[in-house]
Every structure is written in C-alpha cells, then in structure tokens.
N, C-alpha and C positions, 0 to 999 in steps of 0.2 A: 569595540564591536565584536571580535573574535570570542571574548569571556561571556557576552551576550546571548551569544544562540546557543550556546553549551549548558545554560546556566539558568535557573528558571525562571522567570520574568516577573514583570510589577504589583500585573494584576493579582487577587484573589480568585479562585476557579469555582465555580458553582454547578453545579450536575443536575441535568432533568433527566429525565424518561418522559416522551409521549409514546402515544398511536397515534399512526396514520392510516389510512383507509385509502386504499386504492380501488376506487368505484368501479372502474373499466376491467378490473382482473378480478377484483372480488376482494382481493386480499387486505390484511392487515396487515403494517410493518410495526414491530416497536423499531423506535426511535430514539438514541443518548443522545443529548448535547453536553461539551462542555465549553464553557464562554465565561467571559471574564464579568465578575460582580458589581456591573455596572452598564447602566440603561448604553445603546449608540448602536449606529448602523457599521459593526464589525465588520473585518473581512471575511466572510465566508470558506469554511475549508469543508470539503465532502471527504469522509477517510471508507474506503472499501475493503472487507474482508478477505480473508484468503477461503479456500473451498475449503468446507470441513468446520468452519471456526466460525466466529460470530462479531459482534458489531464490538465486541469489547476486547477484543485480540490485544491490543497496543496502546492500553490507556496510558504506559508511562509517556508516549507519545504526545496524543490527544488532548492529556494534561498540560504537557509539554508547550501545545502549542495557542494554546488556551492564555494561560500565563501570559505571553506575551501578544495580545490582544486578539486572539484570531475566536472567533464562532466556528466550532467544529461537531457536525454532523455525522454521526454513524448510522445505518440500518443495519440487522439482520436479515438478509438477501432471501430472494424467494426460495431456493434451495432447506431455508429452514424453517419457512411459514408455509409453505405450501404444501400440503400432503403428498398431490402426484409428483413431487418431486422428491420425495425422500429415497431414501435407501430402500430397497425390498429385500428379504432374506432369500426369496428366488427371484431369478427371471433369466428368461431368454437372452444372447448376446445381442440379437435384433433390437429385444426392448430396453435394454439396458444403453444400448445407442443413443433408439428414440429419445429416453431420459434425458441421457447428456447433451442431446441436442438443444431439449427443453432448455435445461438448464444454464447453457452456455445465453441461449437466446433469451433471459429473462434478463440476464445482468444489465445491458443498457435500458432497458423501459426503468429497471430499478435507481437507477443513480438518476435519471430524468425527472422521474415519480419526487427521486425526494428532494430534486434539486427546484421542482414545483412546490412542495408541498412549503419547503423553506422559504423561499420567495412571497411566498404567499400569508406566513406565518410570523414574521420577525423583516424586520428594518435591516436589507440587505443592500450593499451597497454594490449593485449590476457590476460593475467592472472589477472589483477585489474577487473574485472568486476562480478555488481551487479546486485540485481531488490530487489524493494520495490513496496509494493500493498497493497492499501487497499481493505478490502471488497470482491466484487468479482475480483477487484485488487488484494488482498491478495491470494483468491486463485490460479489468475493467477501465479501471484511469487511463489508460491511452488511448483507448476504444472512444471511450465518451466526450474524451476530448475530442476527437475528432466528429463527432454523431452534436454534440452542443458547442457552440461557440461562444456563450457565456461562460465558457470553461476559461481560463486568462493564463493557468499556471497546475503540470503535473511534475508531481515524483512519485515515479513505480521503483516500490521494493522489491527484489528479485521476481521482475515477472514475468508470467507466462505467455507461450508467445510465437518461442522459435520454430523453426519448419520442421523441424525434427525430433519430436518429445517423445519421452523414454515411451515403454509401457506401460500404462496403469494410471499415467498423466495424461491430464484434460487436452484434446484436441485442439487448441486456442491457435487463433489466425489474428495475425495483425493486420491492418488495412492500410498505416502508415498517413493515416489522412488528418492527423490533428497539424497544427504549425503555434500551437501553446509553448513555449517552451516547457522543457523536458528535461530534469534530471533522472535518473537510474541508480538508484544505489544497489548494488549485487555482493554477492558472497563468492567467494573465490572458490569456496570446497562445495559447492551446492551441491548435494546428490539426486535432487529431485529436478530441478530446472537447470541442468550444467553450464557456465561460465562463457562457453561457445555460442549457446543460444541465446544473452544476453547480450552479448556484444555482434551478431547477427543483425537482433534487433537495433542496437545502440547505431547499426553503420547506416541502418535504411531508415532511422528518423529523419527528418529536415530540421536543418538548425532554428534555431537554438538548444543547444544540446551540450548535455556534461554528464559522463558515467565515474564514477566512485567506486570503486572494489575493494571492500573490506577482507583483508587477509585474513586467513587461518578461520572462518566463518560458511556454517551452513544455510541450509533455506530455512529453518526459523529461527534466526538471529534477532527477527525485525517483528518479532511478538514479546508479549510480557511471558516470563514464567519460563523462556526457553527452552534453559538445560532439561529440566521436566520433560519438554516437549519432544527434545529432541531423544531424550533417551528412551524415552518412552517408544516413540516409534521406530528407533534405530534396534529394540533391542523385543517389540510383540513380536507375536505370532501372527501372522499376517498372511493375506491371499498371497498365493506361489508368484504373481505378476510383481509383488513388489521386494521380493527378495534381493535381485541385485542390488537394488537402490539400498536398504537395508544393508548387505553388504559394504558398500559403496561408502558409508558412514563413518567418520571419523568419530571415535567417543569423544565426549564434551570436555571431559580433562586436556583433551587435544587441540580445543580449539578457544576461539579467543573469548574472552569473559562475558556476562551481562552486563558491568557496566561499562564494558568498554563498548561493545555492540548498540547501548543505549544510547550512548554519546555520539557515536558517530552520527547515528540515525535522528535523534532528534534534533541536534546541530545544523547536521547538511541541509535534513530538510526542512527549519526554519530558515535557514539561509537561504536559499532558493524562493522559498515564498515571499519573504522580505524582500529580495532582488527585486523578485517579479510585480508583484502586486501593492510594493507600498513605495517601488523606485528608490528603494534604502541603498546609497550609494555606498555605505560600511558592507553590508552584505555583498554587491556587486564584487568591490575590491577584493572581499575575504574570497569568494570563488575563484574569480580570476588571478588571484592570487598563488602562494606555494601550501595549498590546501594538506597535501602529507606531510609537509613540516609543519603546520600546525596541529594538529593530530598527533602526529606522531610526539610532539612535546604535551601531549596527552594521554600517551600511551597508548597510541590506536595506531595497527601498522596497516597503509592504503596506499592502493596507487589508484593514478586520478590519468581518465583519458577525455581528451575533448575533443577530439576527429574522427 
C-alpha cells in the first residue's frame, strides 16, 4: 500500500475542458477535469486554487489522483472571470477592501456552483466526495466543508486562515464548522502563511484530524513549476507591503526539492482520500502509522502531528 499512493496508479488519465455558466451570477467558469479512461460513478474530488493562480496550479497532483480512480474537478474562481474583481492599477484603500471582501465571498458560492454543476453533469457517487485546496484554496476547502455536507473528506495545503496574517495577505477567517475529516499538509519555512497560523488552525479543528509539516519547504511547494515560482516572487520588485515576506524567503537552493515536495503531497493526499472515502484499510494503517519513516526512506524529511 505505502508504494501505492506515492506511485502512479492503474488507470490511463484523460483531460477535458468544459464551461459552466452560472446563471444566478452571470458568470462563466471554465472547467478541467481529469478522470480515469473509463465510463463509472468515480469518487469525486473538487481541487481549489490558491489567490493569484488558476484551476491548473497542481496538475502533477490532479493527475496524480486521477490515476488512481478518482474524477477530479478544478475551476478557475470568480477572482479570474469576473471583471469587478480583478486587479485595478488604482484604487482607494476603502475600494480595494470592498474588492477583497467580494472576493473572499465568492469562493464558497464557487465550489457549490461546481460542486452542482458536477452532480448534475457526470455519474457521482453522493457519498465519495472530496475538496483539496491550497492556500486561499485551502481555506476555501475547509470553509465549504463545513457550508456543504456532501463534502465526506478535506486536505488543505498550507492554508489560509489564521487570526493573524501578515500584511498584504487575504483576511481569511475560519468558522471551524466542517466535522469532514481533515488533513493539513504545511510547510515549515512558509513566508506568506507562517507555521504558527497553521497549527492555530490545526488545534481548533474537530477530529478527525492529522497535520504533516513538510521540512525545509515554503508556501509554494504544493504547485507545479515551484522553484520558478518561488523565485520569482522571492526575488520581483513588488508593492513595499510585501517586502518582509520577500525577505522572509529562503532561496530555493535552500529548500527541499520538486520532487520530493511532490511526493509528499500527492502521497499524503491520496492516502487521506483513500482512508476516507473508499474505507481503504491499507491507507488507514499507512496514516496511522510511523508516516516520517516512511517518507523519510523516501527522502522527504516531515514531522507528523495528530493532537
């Protein structure tokens, strides 16, 4: 079991793109799937973006979890379809509020939206179904687990959340009202959502619950393409609000690999969704298990909290 979740699965993965139309807002979402090359009422996973990024953040992921039979659903979130919500090159601190407020408050109608539109669309089997998020992804997937209860099963990638977020970072509140189980995988070095505020979060979920902390790792560890990513914003020219964090940045030489970062994260969280949602008693074991000795004879260094 343990070679299993690390390792790519049976199936063959097939990729769509639709649109969705959301009548009641006006908007249009596109819509990836990927799912395994063959007709059946899969488990359903919903995967959420982080702010900034888009529905194709983590396809080594989504690939990932495809392979081993899952229907996995992404949108690109109102934040990038929606005009009044973009970026403006001016505005007042008042309207640049108002914005974020918008914006914070579209995420659950979005994950609802497509978690109808899917239902409605494809042979979903009610009681398999997930969401995974990173980021402000992440907090989407906690939020909605708790806003839907066809939700069965979350893992939030370093997400946002805690009562104390830096400057420059989204205002996100948690409500703490899902009872899904919940794994958290985080980053130890996170400069944007720091290690404090993850495990803030991690103590006021209700169990079932398991956090993962990937060593020597920042906040986009849990995207494709990262070092890019990370170097990239560790090292523009950026508004003065986000200079500390920038600072704050370990260069990517420093910190631990793509594919060790991929493995942890597509491992854990198949293993979690297997737990949850397919009662896979090999999964279960592998968690409850000495999960950084296995890792770690993979070259991934993690410590694993469960209280």
């Amino acid at each position: 079991m343990t070679n299993a979740v690390f390792d790519p699965g049976p199936f063959a993965v097939e990729t769509r793109t639709l649109h969705a139309h959301d009548a009641a807002r006006n908007r249009t979402f596109p819509v990836d799937l990927w799912q395994p090359a063959n007709a059946g009422p899969h488990p359903l996973i919903l995967y959420s973006h982080a702010s900034l990024q888009h529905r194709r953040a983590a396809t080594f992921l989504t690939t990932h979890l495809a392979s081993h039979g899952y229907r996995v659903a992404a949108m690109d979130h109102s934040e990038i379809v929606a005009p009044e919500l973009a970026r403006k090159e001016v505005e007042s601190d008042a309207e640049r509020a108002a914005r974020m407020d918008a914006l914070i408050a579209s995420r659950l109608p979005d994950i609802q939206f497509l978690l109808d539109f899917m239902v409605q669309e494809f042979p979903v089997d009610a009681s398999r179904i997930g969401i995974v998020g990173h980021s402000f992804g992440g907090w989407t997937a906690l939020q909605s687990a708790g806003a839907d209860r066809r939700i069965r099963a979350v893992v939030a990638h370093a997400a946002g959340g805690g009562s104390n977020p830096k400057p420059g970072i989204l205002p996100l509140r948690l409500t703490y009202q899902w009872d899904a189980p919940t794994l958290y995988l985080v980053a130890e070095n996170d400069a944007c959502l720091p290690l404090e505020g993850m495990q803030e979060s991690f103590e006021k979920t209700r169990a079932p619950k398991l956090m993962v902390i990937l060593r020597r790792a920042d906040h986009l560890h849990f995207m494709d393409h990262f070092a890019e990513l990370h170097e990239n914003f560790r090292t523009m020219a950026g508004p003065p609000v986000l200079a500390p964090i920038q600072k704050e940045m370990l260069p990517v030489a420093e910190l631990c690999s793509e594919p060790q970062a991929h493995l942890f994260t597509r491992g854990l969280t198949l293993a979690h969704l297997d737990a949850v949602l397919r009662d896979n008693h090999s999964a279960r074991d592998f968690l409850a298990g000495d999960i950084a000795a296995e890792l770690a004879s993979r070259g991934v260094d993690a410590i694993v909290r469960r209280t």
